[in-house]
C-alpha positions in Angstrom: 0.0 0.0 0.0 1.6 3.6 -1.0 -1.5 5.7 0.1 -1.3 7.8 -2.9 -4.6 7.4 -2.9 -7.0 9.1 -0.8 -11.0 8.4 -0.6 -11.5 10.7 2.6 -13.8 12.6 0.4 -15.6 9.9 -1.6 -18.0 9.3 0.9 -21.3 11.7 0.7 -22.2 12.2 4.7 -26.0 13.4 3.9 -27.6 11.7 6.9 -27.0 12.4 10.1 -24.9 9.2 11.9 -26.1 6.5 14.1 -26.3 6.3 17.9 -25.4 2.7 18.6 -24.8 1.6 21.9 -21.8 -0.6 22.4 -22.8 -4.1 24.2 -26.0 -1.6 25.0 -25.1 1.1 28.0 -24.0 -0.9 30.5 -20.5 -1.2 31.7 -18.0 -3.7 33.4 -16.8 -1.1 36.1 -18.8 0.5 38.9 -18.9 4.2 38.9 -21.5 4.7 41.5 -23.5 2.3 43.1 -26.7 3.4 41.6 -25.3 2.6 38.0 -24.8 -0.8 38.3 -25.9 -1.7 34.8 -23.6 -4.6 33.6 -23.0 -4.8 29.9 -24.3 -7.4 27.9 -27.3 -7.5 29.6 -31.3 -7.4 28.9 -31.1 -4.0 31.3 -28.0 -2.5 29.7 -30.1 -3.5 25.8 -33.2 -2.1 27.2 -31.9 1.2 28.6 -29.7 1.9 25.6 -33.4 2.2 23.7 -34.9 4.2 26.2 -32.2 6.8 26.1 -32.2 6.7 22.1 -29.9 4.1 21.1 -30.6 3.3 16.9 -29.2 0.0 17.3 -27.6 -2.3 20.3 -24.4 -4.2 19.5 -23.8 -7.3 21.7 -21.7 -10.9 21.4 -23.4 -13.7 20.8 -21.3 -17.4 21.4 -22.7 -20.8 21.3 -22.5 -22.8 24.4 -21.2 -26.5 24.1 -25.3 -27.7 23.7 -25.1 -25.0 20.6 -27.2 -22.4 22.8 -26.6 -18.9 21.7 -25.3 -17.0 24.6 -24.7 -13.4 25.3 -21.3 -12.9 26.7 -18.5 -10.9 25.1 -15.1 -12.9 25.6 -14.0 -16.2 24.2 -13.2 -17.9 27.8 -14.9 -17.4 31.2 -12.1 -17.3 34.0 -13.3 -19.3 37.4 -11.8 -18.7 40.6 -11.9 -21.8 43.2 -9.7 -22.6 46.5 -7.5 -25.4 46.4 -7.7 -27.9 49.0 -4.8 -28.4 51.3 -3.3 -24.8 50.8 -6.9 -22.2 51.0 -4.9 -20.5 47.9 -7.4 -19.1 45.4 -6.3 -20.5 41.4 -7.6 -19.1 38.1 -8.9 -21.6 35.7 -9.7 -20.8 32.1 -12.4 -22.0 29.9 -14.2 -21.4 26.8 -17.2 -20.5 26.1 -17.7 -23.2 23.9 -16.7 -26.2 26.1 -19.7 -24.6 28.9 -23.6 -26.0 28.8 -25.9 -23.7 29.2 -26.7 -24.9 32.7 -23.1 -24.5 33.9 -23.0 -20.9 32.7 -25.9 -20.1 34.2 -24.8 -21.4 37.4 -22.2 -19.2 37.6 -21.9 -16.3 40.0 -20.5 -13.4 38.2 -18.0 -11.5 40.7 -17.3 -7.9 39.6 
């Protein structure tokens, strides 16, 4: 690619853009305790319409029983306390290799 080429300009911007809310208007991190909206979530889709949203955008994955899911990364990380020691180990698995019922007996932990 040289870029002597440039099509900044070839696109005609008559219409006004698109409000789209990114995995709706929810977000991983608490800011105050009254916005506790978690992305990915039928709350965070439904109040990304009420405050105008055009579109939502959200991940979709298919559990191991081929269940479309709503969750945004490739691997869910679980936490569990080893035996003998009471030392807390991450453990790493996809999506993919998850039931349905196993991810929704989960207990997400912000």
């Amino acid at each position: 690619m040289t870029m002597e080429v440039s099509y900044q300009n070839y696109w005609k911007f008559e219409r006004a853009a698109l409000d789209i809310g990114h995995k709706g208007m929810g977000s991983s991190y608490k800011h105050k305790k009254s916005d506790a909206i978690r992305e990915n979530t039928i709350t965070s889709l439904q109040s990304a319409g009420s405050h105008g949203a055009d579109f939502v955008e959200f991940d979709v994955m298919l559990s191991k029983d081929l269940i479309p899911v709503v969750y945004h990364d490739f691997h869910v990380l679980i936490t569990y306390r080893k035996k003998k020691r009471n030392e807390l180990e991450n453990f790493k698995i996809s999506v993919k290799d998850l039931s349905l019922a196993d991810l929704q007996s989960m207990q997400v932990r912000i």
